[in-house]
C-alpha positions as CSV (number, residue, x, y, z in Angstrom):
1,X,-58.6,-44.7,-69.8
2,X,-55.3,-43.1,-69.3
3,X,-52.4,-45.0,-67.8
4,X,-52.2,-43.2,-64.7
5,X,-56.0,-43.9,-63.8
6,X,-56.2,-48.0,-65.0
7,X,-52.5,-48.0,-62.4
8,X,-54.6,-45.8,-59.2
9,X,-57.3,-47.8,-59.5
10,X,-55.6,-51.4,-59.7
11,X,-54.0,-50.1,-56.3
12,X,-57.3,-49.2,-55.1
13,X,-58.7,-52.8,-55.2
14,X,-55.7,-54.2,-54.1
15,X,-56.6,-56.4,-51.0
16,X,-59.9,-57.0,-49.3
17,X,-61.2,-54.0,-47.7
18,X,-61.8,-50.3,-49.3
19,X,-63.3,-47.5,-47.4
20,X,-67.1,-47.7,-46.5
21,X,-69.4,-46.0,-48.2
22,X,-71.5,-43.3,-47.0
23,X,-74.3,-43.3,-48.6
24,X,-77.5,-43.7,-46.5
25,X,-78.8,-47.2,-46.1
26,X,-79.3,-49.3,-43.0
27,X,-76.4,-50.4,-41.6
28,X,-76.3,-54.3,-43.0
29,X,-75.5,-55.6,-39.6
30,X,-79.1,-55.3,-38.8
31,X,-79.4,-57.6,-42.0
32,X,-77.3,-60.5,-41.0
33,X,-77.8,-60.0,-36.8
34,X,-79.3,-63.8,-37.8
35,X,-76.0,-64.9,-38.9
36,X,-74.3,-63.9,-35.8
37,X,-76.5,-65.5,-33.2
38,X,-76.6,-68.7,-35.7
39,X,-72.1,-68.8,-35.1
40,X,-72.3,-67.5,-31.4
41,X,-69.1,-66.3,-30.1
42,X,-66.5,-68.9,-28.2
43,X,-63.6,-69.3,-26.3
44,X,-62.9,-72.2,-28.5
45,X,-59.8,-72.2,-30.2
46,X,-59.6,-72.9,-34.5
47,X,-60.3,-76.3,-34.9
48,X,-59.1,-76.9,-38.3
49,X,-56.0,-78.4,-38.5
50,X,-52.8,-76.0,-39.5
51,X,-51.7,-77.4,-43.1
52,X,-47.7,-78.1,-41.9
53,X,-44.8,-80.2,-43.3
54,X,-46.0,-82.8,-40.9
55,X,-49.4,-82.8,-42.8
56,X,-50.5,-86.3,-44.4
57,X,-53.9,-87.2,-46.2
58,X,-55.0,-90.2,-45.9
59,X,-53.1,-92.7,-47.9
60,X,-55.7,-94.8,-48.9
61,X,-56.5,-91.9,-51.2
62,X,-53.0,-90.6,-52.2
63,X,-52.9,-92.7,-55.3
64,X,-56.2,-91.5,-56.6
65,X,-56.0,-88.6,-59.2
66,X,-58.0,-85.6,-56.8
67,X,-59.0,-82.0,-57.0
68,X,-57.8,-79.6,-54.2
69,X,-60.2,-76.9,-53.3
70,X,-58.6,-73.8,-51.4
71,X,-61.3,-71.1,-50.4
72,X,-59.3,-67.7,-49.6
73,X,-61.1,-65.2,-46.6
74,X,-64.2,-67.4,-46.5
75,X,-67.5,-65.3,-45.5
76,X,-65.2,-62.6,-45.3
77,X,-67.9,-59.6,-45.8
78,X,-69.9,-60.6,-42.9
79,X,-67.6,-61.6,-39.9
80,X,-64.6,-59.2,-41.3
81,X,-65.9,-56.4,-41.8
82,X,-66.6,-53.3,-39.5
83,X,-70.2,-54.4,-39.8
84,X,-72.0,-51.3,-38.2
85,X,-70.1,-49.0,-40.5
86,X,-71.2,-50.8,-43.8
87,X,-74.2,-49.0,-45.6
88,X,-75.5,-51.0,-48.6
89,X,-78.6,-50.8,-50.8
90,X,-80.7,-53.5,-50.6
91,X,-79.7,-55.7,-53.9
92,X,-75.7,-56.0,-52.2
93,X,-77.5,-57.2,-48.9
94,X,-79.2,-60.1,-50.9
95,X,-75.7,-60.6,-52.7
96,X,-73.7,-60.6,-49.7
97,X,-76.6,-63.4,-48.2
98,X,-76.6,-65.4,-51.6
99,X,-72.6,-65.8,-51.6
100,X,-72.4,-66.5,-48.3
101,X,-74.8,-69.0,-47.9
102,X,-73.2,-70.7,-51.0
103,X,-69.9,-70.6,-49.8
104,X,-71.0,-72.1,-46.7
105,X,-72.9,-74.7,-48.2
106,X,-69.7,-75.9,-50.7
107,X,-67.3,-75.7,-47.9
108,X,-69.7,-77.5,-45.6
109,X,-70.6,-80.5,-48.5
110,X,-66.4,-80.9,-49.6
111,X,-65.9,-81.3,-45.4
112,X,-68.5,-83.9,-45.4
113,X,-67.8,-85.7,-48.1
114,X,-63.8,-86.0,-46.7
115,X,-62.3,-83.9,-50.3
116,X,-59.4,-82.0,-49.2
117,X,-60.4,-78.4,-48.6
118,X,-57.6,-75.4,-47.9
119,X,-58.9,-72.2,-45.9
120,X,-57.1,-69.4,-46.2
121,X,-57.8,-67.6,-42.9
122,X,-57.4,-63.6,-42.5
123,X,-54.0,-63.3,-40.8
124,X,-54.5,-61.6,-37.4
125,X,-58.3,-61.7,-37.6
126,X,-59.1,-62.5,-33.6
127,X,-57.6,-58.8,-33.4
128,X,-58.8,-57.0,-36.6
129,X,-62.4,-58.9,-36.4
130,X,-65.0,-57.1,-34.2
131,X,-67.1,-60.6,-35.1
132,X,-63.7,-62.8,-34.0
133,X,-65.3,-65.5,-32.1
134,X,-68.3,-65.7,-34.0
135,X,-66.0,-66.1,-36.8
136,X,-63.6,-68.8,-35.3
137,X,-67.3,-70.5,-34.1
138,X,-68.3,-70.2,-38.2
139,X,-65.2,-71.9,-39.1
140,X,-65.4,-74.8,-36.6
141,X,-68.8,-75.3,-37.8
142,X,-67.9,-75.7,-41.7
143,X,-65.4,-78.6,-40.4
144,X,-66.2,-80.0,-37.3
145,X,-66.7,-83.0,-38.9
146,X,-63.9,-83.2,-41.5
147,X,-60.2,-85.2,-41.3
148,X,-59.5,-83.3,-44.5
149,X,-59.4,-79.5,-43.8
150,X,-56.6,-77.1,-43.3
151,X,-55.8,-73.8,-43.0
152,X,-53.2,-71.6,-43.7
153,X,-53.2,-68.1,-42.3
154,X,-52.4,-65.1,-44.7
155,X,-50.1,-62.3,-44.0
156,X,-53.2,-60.2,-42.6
157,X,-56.7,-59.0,-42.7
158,X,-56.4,-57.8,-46.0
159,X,-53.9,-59.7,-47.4
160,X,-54.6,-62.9,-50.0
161,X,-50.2,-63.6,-49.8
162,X,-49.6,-66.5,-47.5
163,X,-45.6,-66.4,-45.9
164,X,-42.9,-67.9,-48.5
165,X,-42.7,-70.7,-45.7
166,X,-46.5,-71.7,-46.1
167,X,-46.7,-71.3,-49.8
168,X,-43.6,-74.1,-50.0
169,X,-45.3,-76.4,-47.2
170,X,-48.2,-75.9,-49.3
171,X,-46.6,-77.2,-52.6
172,X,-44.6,-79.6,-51.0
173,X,-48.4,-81.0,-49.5
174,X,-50.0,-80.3,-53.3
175,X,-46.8,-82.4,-54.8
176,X,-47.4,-85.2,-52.1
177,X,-51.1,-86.0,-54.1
178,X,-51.7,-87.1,-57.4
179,X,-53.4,-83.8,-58.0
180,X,-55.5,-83.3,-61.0
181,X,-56.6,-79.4,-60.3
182,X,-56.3,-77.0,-57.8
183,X,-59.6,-74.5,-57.6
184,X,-59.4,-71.7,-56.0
185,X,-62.8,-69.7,-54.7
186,X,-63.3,-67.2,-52.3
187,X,-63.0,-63.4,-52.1
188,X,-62.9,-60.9,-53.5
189,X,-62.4,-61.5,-56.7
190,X,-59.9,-59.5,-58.0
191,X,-58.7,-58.3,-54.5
192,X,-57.1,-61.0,-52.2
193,X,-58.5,-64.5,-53.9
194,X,-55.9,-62.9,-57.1
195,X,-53.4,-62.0,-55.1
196,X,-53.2,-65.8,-53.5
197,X,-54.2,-67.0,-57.2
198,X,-51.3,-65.1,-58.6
199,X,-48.8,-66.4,-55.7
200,X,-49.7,-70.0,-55.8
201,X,-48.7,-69.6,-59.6
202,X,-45.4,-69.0,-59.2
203,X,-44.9,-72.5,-57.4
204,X,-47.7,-74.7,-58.8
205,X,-48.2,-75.1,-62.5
206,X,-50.6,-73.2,-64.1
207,X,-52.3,-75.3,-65.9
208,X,-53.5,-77.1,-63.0
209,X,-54.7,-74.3,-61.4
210,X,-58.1,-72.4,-61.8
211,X,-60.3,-69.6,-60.2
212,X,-64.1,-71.3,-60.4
213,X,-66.9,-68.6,-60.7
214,X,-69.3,-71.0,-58.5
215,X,-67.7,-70.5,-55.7
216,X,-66.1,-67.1,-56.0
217,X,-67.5,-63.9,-54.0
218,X,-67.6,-60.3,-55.2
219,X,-66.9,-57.5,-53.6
220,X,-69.7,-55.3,-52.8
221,X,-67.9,-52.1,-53.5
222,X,-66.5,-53.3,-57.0
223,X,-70.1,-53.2,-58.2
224,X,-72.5,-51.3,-58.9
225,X,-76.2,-51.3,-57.9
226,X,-77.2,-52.2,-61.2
227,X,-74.6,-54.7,-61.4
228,X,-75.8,-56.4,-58.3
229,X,-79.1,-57.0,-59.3
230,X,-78.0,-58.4,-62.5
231,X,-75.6,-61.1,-61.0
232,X,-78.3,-61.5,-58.0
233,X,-80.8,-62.6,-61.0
234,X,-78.1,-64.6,-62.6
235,X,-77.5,-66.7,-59.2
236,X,-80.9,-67.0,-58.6
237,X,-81.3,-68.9,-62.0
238,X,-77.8,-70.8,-61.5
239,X,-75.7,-69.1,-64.1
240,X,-72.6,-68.0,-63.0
241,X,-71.7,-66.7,-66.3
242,X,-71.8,-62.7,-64.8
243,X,-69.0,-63.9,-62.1
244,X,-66.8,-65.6,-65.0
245,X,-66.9,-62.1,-66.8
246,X,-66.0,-60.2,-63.4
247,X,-63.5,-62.9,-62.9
248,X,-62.1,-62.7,-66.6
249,X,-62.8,-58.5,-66.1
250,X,-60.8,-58.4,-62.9
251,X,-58.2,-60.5,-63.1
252,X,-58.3,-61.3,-67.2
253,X,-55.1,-63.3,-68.8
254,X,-53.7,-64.1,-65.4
255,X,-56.0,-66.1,-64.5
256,X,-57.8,-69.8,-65.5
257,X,-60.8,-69.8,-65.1
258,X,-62.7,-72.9,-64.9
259,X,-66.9,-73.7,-64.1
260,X,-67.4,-77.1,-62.1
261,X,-70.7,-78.9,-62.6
262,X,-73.2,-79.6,-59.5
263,X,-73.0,-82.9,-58.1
């Protein structure tokens, strides 16, 4: 592939969002209308607590070697996108539904079960969101019951990069734990989980930091039909093996990539 291509298309897929596609297929808010009356929209502010300097877990636990789990743009594709304008063959609806409902699933379990879980909220979403309060009402539902969630805004919509100041209250709070990894999931691979994977890597050590395929969504317009239905198959079967090669495809050297066994 000449130079010039591989660098156009790396600033293609930079961030979350590309153009929709045009292509004729029902509109995939008519697939997840469920989803939206399930997280109906409120007046309720964000009920996760803001991850600050003032931040504290639970000393009873700092002593305890612990992994960190930070989700970046949770169930991004359905609540952040322009919904209506999305046109998707059926395979990437069932894709889009499978990742979400794991995603919601693992975030809901790690609140339950009190392990320290990081969101990293769309920057500016109760403006860029037509689904904004069903969104916020999503979000309060993962955690409602949780003392150890926090969230950290990104720069924007379709930005993975958290502020400099965030990043270091972030480290300082990482370097206040005995942390044994930091696992980052979320989406899109490749897009704005890599560009927070790749900026938390220039303050946290490496080697204690990994992109996990189980919890990791993919973009709908980075594959192809074809490819959908053969990591649908795969996730239907619990392999996640076709998400590590996107990962290792999409973000390759940069990246440590590491599969975490269900509990």
């Amino acid at each position: 592939m000449p130079v010039l291509l591989s660098v156009l298309l790396f600033v293609l897929v930079t961030g979350c969002a590309t153009a929709p596609s045009h292509r004729k297929y029902r509109p995939v808010v008519s697939k997840f209308s469920d989803l939206l009356v399930r997280f109906p929209q409120t007046d309720e502010p964000l009920q996760l607590e803001h991850l600050t300097r003032a931040s504290v877990y639970p000393s009873l636990r700092k002593n305890q070697p612990i992994d960190v789990t930070i989700m970046v743009h949770p169930a991004y594709s359905i609540f952040l996108r322009d919904l209506t304008n999305e046109q998707y063959p059926e395979v990437k609806y069932s894709l889009l539904r499978k990742q979400f409902d794991h995603e919601a699933q693992f975030i809901l379990d790690q609140a339950n079960a009190g392990k320290i879980i990081i969101l990293i909220v769309p920057g500016k979403y109760l403006t860029a969101s037509a689904y904004a309060q069903n969104y916020t009402a999503y979000l309060n539902s993962m955690i409602s019951p949780s003392h150890s969630a926090y969230y950290i805004y990104s720069d924007s919509p379709n930005s993975g990069n958290i502020s400099s100041e965030e990043m270091i209250t972030l480290y300082r709070f990482l370097q206040g734990l005995n942390v044994r990894k930091v696992l980052v999931g979320g989406g899109y691979v490749g897009r704005c989980q890599r560009e927070f994977y790749t900026q938390l890597t220039t303050y946290f050590d490496t080697s204690q930091a990994f992109i996990v395929p189980e919890i990791s969504t993919i973009s709908p317009e980075d594959i192809s039909e074809k490819d959908a239905k053969r990591i649908l198959n795969s996730l239907d079967k619990q392999d996640y093996s076709q998400v590590r090669d996107f990962i290792d495809n999409r973000v390759g050297s940069k990246a440590n990539i590491l599969s975490i066994p269900p509990e």
